[in-house]
RODO-2510 file (C-alpha; in nm, 4 decimals, decimal comma):
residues 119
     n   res          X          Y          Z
     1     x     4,8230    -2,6999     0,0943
     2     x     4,7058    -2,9958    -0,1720
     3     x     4,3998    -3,0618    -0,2197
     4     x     4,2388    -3,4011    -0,1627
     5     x     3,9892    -3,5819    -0,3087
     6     x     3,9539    -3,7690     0,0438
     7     x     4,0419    -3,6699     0,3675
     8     x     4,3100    -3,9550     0,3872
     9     x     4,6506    -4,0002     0,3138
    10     x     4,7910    -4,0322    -0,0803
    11     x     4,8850    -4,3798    -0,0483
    12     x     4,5423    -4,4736     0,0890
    13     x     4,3978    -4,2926    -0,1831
    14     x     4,5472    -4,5132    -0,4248
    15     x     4,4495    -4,8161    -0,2256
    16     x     4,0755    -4,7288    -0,2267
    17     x     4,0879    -4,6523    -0,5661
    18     x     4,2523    -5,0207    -0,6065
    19     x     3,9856    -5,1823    -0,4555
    20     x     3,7121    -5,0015    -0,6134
    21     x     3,8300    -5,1103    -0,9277
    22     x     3,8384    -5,4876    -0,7643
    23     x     3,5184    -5,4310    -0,6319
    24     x     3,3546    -5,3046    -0,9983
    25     x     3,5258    -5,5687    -1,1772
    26     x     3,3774    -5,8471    -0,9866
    27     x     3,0042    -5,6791    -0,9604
    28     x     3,0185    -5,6756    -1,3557
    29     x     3,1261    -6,0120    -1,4337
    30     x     2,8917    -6,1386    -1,1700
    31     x     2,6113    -5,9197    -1,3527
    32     x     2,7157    -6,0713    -1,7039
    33     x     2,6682    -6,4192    -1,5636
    34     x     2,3292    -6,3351    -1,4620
    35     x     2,2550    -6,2645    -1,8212
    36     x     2,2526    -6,6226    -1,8704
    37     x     1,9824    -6,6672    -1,6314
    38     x     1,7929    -6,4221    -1,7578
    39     x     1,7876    -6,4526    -2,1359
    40     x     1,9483    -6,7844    -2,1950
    41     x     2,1794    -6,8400    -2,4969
    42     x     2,1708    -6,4630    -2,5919
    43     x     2,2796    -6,3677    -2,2571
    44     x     2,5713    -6,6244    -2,3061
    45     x     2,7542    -6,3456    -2,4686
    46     x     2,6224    -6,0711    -2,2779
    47     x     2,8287    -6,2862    -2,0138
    48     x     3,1459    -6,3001    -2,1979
    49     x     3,1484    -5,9280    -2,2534
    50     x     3,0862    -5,8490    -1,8966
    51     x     3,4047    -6,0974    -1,8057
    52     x     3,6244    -5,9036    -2,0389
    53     x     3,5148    -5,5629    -1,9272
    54     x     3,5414    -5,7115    -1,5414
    55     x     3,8996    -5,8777    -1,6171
    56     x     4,0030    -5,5383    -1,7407
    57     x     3,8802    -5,3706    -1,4397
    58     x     4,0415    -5,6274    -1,2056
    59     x     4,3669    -5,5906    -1,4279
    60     x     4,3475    -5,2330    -1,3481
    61     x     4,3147    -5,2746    -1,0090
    62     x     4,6247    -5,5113    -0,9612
    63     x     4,8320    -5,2188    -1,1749
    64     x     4,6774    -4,9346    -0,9171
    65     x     4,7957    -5,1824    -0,6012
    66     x     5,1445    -5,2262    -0,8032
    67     x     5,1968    -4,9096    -0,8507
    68     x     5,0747    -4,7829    -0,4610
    69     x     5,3409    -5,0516    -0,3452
    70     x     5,6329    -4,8906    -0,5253
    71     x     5,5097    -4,5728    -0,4114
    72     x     5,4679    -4,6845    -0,0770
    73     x     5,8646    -4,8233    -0,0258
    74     x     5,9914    -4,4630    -0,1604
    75     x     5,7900    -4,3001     0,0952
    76     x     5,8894    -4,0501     0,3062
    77     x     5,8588    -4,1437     0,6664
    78     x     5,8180    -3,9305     0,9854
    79     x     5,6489    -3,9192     1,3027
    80     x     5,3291    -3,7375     1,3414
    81     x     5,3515    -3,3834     1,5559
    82     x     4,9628    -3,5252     1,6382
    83     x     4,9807    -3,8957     1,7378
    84     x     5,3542    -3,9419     1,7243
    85     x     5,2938    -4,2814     1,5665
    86     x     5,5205    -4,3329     1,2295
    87     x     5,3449    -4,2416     0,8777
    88     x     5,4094    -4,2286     0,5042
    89     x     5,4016    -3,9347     0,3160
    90     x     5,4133    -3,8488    -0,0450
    91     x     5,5210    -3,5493    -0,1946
    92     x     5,5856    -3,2119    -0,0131
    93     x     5,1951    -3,2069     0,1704
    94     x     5,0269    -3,5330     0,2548
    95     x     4,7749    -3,6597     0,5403
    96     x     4,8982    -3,8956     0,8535
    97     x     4,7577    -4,2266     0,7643
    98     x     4,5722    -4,2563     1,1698
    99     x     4,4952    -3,8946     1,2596
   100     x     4,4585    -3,7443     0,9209
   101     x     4,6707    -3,3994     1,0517
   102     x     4,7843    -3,2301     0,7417
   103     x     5,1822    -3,2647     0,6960
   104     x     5,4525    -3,1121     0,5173
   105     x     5,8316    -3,0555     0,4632
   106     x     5,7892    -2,7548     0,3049
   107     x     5,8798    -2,4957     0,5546
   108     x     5,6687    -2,1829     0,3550
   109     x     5,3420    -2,3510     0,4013
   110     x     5,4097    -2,4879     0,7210
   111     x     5,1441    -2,3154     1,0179
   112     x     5,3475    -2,4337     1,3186
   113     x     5,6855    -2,5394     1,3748
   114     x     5,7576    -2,7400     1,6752
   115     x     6,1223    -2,7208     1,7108
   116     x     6,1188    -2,2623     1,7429
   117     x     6,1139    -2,1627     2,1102
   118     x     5,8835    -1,9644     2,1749
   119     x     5,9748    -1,6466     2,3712
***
């Protein structure tokens, strides 16, 4: 089976990691508008070069959410063996999105298989 960073599913991964980036962007830019407060016309462009490293990092962020939407519509989906509610998956292993059960198509590294009898 993958590995995951988290214990959640690929497409969530890429969301947190979207608003992470949102997150840092804004905590910098408000930090480089303290600057101002704290050291007046020097910290004027201490300021302006915490916006442009903050606008980058939002800019990144909107390119990570872009990019986990177009993932997102190819998605496989399926119903969870666990919680039988209707998830995403990427790839050949991914995580549900409620229950966080491991899933795959692949049959090799599959552990169980629902559908076999068993006799």
């Amino acid at each position: 089976m993958n590995k995951f960073f988290f214990k959640s599913a690929k497409i969530n991964e890429f969301r947190l990691w979207g608003l992470v980036f949102t997150l840092v962007g804004m905590g910098v830019m408000i930090l480089g508008t303290a600057g101002i407060v704290f050291w007046g016309q020097a910290g004027k462009i201490i300021a302006a070069i915490f916006m442009v490293i903050g606008m980058i990092s939002l800019l990144i962020s909107v390119a990570v959410y872009f990019w986990a939407g177009m993932m997102s519509t190819s998605a496989t989906m399926l119903q969870c063996p666990e919680c039988s509610r209707p998830t995403k998956m990427l790839g050949k292993t991914d995580r549900c999105m409620y229950c966080k059960t491991m899933l795959t198509l692949d049959p090799a590294q599959a552990t169980h298989n629902p559908t076999e009898q068993q006799v």
